[in-house]
N, C-alpha and C positions, 0 to 999 in steps of 0.2 A: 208571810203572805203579803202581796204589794196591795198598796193600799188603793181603792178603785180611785178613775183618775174623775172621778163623778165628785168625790169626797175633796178634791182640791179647789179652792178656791181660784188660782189662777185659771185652771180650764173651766171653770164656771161663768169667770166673768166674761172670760172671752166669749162660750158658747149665747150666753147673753145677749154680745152683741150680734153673732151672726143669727141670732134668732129675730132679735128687731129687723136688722139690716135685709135679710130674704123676705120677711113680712113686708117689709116695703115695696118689696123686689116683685113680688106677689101681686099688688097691686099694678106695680106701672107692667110688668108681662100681659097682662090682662087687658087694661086699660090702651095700649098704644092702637095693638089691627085693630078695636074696639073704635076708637077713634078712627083711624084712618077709613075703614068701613062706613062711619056714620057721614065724610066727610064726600067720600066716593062712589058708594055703593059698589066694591068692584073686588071683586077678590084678586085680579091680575095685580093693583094697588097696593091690596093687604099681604101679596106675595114680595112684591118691591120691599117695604116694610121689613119682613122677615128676612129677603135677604142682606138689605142694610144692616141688620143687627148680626148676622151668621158671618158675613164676608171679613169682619175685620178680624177675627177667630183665626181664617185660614192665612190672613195675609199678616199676622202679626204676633202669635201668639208664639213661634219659631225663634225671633227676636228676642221678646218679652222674656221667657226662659232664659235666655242668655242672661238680660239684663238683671233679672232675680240673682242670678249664684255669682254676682260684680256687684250689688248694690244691698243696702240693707233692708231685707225683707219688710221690719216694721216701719220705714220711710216712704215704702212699694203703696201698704198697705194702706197708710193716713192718704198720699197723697191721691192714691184713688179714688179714697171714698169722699175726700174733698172735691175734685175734679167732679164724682159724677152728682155729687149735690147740687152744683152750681148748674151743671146741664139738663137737670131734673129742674129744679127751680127755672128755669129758661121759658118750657112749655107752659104752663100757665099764663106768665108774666106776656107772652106772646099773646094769650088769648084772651087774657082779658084786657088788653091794648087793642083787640081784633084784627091783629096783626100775621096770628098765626096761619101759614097755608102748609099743604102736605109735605112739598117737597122741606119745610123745616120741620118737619118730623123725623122726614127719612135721615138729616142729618141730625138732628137731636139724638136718635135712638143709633145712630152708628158710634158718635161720641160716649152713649153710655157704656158700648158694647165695648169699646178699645178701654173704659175703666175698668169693667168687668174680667176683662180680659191681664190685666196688670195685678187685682184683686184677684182675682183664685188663683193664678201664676204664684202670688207670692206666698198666698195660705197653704197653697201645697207643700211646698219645702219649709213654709212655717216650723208647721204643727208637728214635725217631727223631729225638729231641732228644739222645742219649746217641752216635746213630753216627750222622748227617745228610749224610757222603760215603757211606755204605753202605746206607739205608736196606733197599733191595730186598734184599741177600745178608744184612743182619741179619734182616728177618722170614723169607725162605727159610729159614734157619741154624735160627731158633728153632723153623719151622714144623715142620721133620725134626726134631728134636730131641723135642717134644710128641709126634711119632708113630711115633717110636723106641720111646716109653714105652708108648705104646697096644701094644706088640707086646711087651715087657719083661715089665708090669703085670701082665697078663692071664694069662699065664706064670709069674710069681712069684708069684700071687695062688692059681694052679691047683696048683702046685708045696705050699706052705703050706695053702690050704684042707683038702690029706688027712688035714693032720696036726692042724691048731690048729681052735679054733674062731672064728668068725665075730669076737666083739669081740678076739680079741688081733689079727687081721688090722688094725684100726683102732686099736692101741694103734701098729703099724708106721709107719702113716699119722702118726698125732701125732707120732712123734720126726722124718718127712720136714720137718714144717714149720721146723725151727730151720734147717736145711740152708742153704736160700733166705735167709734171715736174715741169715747170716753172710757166705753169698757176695754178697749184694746187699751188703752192706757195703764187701767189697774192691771189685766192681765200682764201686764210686763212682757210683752215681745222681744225676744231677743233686739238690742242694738248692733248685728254684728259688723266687724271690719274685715269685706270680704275682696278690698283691693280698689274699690272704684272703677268706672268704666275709664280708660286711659284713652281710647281712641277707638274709631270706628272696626280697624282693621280685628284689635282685639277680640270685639263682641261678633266680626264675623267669624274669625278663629275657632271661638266658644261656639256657635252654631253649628260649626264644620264638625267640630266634635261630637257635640252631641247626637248628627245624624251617623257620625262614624258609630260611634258605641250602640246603636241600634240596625245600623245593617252589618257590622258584625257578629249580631247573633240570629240565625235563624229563627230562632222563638222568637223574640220581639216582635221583627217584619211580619211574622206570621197574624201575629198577634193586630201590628197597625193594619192589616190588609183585610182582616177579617172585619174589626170595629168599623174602618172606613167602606167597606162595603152594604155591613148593616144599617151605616147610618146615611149612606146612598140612597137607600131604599126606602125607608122610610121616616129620616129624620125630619122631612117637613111634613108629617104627615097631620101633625096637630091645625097647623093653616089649612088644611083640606077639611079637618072635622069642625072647625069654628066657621067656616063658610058654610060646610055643610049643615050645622044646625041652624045657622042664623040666618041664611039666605035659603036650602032649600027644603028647611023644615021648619021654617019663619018660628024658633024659639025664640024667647024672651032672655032676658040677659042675666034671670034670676037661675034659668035653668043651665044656661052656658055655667056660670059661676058654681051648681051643683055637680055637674059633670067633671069640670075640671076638681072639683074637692075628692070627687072620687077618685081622682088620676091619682089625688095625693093620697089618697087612703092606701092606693095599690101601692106607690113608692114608698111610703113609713111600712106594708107587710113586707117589701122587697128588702129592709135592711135588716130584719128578724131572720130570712130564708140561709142566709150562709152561715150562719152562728150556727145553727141547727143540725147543719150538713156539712163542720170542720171535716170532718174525715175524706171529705171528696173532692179531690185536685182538681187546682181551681180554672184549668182546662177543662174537663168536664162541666165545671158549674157554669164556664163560660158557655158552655154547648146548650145545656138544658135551660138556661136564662134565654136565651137568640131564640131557642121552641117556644117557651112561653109568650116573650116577646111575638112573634112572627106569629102567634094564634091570635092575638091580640088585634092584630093589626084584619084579621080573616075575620076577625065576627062583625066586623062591618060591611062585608057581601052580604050579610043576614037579612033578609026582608021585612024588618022591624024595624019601628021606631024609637025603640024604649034601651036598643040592643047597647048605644053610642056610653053612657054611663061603664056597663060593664066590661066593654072593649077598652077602656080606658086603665079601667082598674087593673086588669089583665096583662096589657100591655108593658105598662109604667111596674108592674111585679118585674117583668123578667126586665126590665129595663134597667130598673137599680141593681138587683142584682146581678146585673154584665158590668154595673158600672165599679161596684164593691170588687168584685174576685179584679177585675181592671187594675182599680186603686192598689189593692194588698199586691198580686204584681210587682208592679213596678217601686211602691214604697218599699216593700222587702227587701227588691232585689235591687235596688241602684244605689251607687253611693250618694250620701248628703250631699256634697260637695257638686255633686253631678246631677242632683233631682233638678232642677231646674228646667235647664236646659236642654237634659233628656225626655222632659215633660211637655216643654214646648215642643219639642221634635213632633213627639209622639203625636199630640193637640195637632199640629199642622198637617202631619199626614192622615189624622182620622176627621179631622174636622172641614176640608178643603172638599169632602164631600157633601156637606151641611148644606152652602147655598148650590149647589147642583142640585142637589135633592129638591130643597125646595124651591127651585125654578122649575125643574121639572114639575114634580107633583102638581103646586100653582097652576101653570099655563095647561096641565091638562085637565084640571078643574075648572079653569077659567071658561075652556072649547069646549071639554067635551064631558065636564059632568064629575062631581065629585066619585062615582060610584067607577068609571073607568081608572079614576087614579088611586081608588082601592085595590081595584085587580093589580096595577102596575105594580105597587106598593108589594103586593101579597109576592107575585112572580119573582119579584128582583129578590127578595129574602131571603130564597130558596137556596141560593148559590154561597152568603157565608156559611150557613149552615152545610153544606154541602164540604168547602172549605178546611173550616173547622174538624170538621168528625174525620176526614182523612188527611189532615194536615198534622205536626209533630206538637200542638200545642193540647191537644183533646187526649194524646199518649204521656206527657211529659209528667212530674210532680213538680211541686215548686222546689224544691231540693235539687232534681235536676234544671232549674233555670236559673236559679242561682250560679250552680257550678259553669254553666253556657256563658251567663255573663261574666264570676270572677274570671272565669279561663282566655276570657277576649280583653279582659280590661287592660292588661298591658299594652294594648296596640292603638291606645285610644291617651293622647296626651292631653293632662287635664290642664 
């Protein structure tokens, strides 16, 4: 019997660090519209914000992919989390000079986001070249682990918020990054020698490819049209409910901080739900996560005030779990060599929805009312769902998507 990969010390050390490092992550998520809000009063602002952080996802993460499966992933991985230390450490240092204004936020928090961005780009093709008998119980491990922290974060942030203000909360954040650092070190990241970037034309090459080998398979496309439509609808919907408590149900920032703990409560039950239901192709799981999710997002038309905790928890259930059957996907089904940059692909055509969404959502919270861009939210859901249940990915097994990908991968030069 294999030995659990719980029981190894390299995936220890490492899950370590990314448990400091999201703990961080926790804080400054929290902490920025929080600022930007106290700075504005404006949720059109707090929208800006949001999509400062969402836009460089869709404009770079296509790239990044490439540059992961040409560079070595444990170099990816340092030099990000050193990059976003220093743009972490920026914010404060700005403000206690009293130098700090919005528009340097909006470019702080875009610089984090293009770290962020370089950072899970390379964890993803990591972690499956580091534990390759384990894949599935290494990203399960790590997925609890992240939303362990979502449930920590938001708590320790709630906890601290009464007492400090807003930039020492992100001076916390700065000292998380070294954490990762150190333990990624003992984990032993691979070093590999995967060719170097040789030129520009190359890494467009590898980009070309990588969206070849996803629109040559029907399932895939299926797959990015449906995420990208989900996350249309309602991927900015968290900037509509932190306005919405904080501006038109004047909560306090104790309670903001308990709501979102509950978000994470839903995401740590979201990573238990598919272990439970192996037997149910994970087309299907993707179906009935989009329902849970899309109910989630409906119990905020509810005439209550108490409802916004439990809509969260709801939500953020089928949310990880669309994101797990997601992950297992494409980890099963792609070659190493090619996770990359067919991850990026992927990222760019689901994520290029993100700041749509939340410009949408925002500006019609902004005019006309958070409660109208829950109806819009609720409407647009309807159609992946729609999607999905008569599309070939809700009929298909992962055994059949496999064979869809091996059968195409010839035509796709790596």
């Amino acid at each position: 019997m294999a030995t659990s990969v719980w029981r190894t010390p390299r995936f220890l050390f490492y899950a370590m660090g990314s448990v400091v490092n999201n703990l961080g992550n926790q804080l400054h998520f929290l902490v920025l519209p929080l600022m930007v809000y106290s700075m504005t009063h404006s949720a059109l602002n707090m929208t800006v914000m949001a999509v400062c952080e969402a836009l460089p996802q869709v404009l770079l993460s296509l790239f990044a992919g490439a540059l992961v499966d040409r560079l070595s992933r444990r170099t990816v991985i340092f030099g990000a989390l050193c990059f976003q230390a220093f743009c972490c450490a920026l914010i404060p240092t700005l403000y206690a000079a009293e130098l700090l204004q919005v528009w340097m936020l909006y470019i702080l928090g875009t610089c984090l986001s293009i770290g962020q961005i370089f950072l899970r780009s390379a964890e993803f093709a990591a972690v499956p070249a580091m534990f390759p008998e384990q894949k599935l119980e290494a990203s399960a491990g790590l997925s609890s682990c992240f939303t362990a922290t979502t449930i920590l974060g938001p708590l320790l942030a709630g906890i601290l918020i009464a007492t400090f203000e807003y930039p020492t909360l992100l001076v916390i954040n700065f000292f998380t990054y070294f954490a990762p650092i150190l333990l990624c070190l003992w984990s032993r990241i691979p070093h590999e020698n995967l060719g170097g970037v040789r030129s520009v034309t190359q890494v467009l090459n590898d980009t070309k490819n990588g969206l070849r080998f996803i629109f040559n398979s029907r399932i895939l496309i299926s797959i990015a049209v449906v995420m990208g439509l989900s996350n249309f609808a309602d991927s900015g919907i968290l900037t509509v409910v932190l306005f919405h408590l904080k501006h038109e149900l004047v909560k306090p920032d104790n309670y903001i901080s308990f709501a979102l703990m509950i978000n994470g409560i839903g995401m740590l039950v979201g990573t238990f739900v598919p272990q439970k239901f192996k037997w149910l192709a994970k087309g299907k799981m993707m179906f009935f996560a989009l329902l849970i999710n899309n109910i989630g997002v409906a119990m905020f038309l509810l005439p209550v005030t108490w409802i916004a905790p439990i809509a969260l928890f709801t939500g953020s259930l089928g949310g990880m779990m669309l994101h797990i059957a997601y992950t297992v996907l494409i980890q099963e089904s792609v070659p190493n060599e090619m996770l990359g940059r067919v991850n990026g692909a992927m990222r760019t055509m689901i994520l290029i929805s993100f700041p749509l969404s939340t410009s949408m959502l925002g500006s019609i919270t902004g005019f006309l009312g958070s409660q109208v861009a829950f109806i819009t939210a609720v409407s647009l859901s309807i159609i992946p769902l729609l999607i999905i249940f008569k599309g070939p990915v809700f009929r298909f097994s992962q055994q059949q998507l496999q064979d869809d990908i091996v059968g195409r991968r010839a035509n796709v030069v790596s």
